[in-house]
N, C-alpha and C positions, 0 to 999 in steps of 0.2 A: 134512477129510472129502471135499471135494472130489475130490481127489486119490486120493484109495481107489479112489472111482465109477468117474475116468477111466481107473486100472489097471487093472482090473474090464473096465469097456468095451473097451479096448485087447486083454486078452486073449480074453476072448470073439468079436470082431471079426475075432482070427486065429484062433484054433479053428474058430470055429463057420462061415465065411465066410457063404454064402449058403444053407445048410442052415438048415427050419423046425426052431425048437427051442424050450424050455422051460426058463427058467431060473429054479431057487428060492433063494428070500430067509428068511435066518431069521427079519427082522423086518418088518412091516408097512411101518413107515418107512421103510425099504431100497428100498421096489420104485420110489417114482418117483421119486427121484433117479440111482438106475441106469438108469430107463428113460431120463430125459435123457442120459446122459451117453451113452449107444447111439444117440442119435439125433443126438449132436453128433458122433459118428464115420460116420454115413449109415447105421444100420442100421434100418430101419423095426420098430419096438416097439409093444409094448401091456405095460401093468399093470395087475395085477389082481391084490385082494384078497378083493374078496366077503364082507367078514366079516358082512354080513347075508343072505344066500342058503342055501338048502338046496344040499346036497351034491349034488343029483343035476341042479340049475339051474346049478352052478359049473363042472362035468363038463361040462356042454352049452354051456356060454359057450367054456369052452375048446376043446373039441374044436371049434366052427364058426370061431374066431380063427386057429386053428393048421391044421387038419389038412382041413375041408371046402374045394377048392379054390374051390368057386364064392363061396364068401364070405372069400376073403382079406382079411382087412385086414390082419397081421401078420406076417413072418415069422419073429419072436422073441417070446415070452411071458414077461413075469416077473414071477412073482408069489410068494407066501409058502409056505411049505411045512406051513402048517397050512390047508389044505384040509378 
């Protein structure tokens, strides 16, 4: 499975270069072992699932991770596609 991650990472890493983006998981368990595997390629990551958060608290986590300059932490997102 490892190996999945790091193709995963690999491709993402050339697609996506330096561009903020958002990358969905179908599963829960998916999002942190891709987020390491992005970090072991130099891509600064966050993962996020949220499965206890209202919708409109997970919206705003993301949107300040990804897209508010002043609070960068991340330039890639990955998290699950049940939002």
């Amino acid at each position: 499975t490892t190996d999945y991650y790091t193709f995963i990472a690999d491709y993402l890493a050339e697609v996506l270069g330096n561009n903020r983006s958002i990358v969905y998981t179908n599963l829960v368990k998916d999002d942190a072992p891709l987020a390491i595997a992005l970090k072991e390629k130099g891509i600064n990551n966050s993962s996020y699932h949220g499965k206890n958060l209202s919708s409109h608290d997970k919206l705003k986590i993301i949107g300040n991770l990804c897209f508010d300059d002043s609070k960068i932490q991340a330039s890639l997102m990955v998290c699950t596609s049940a939002l």
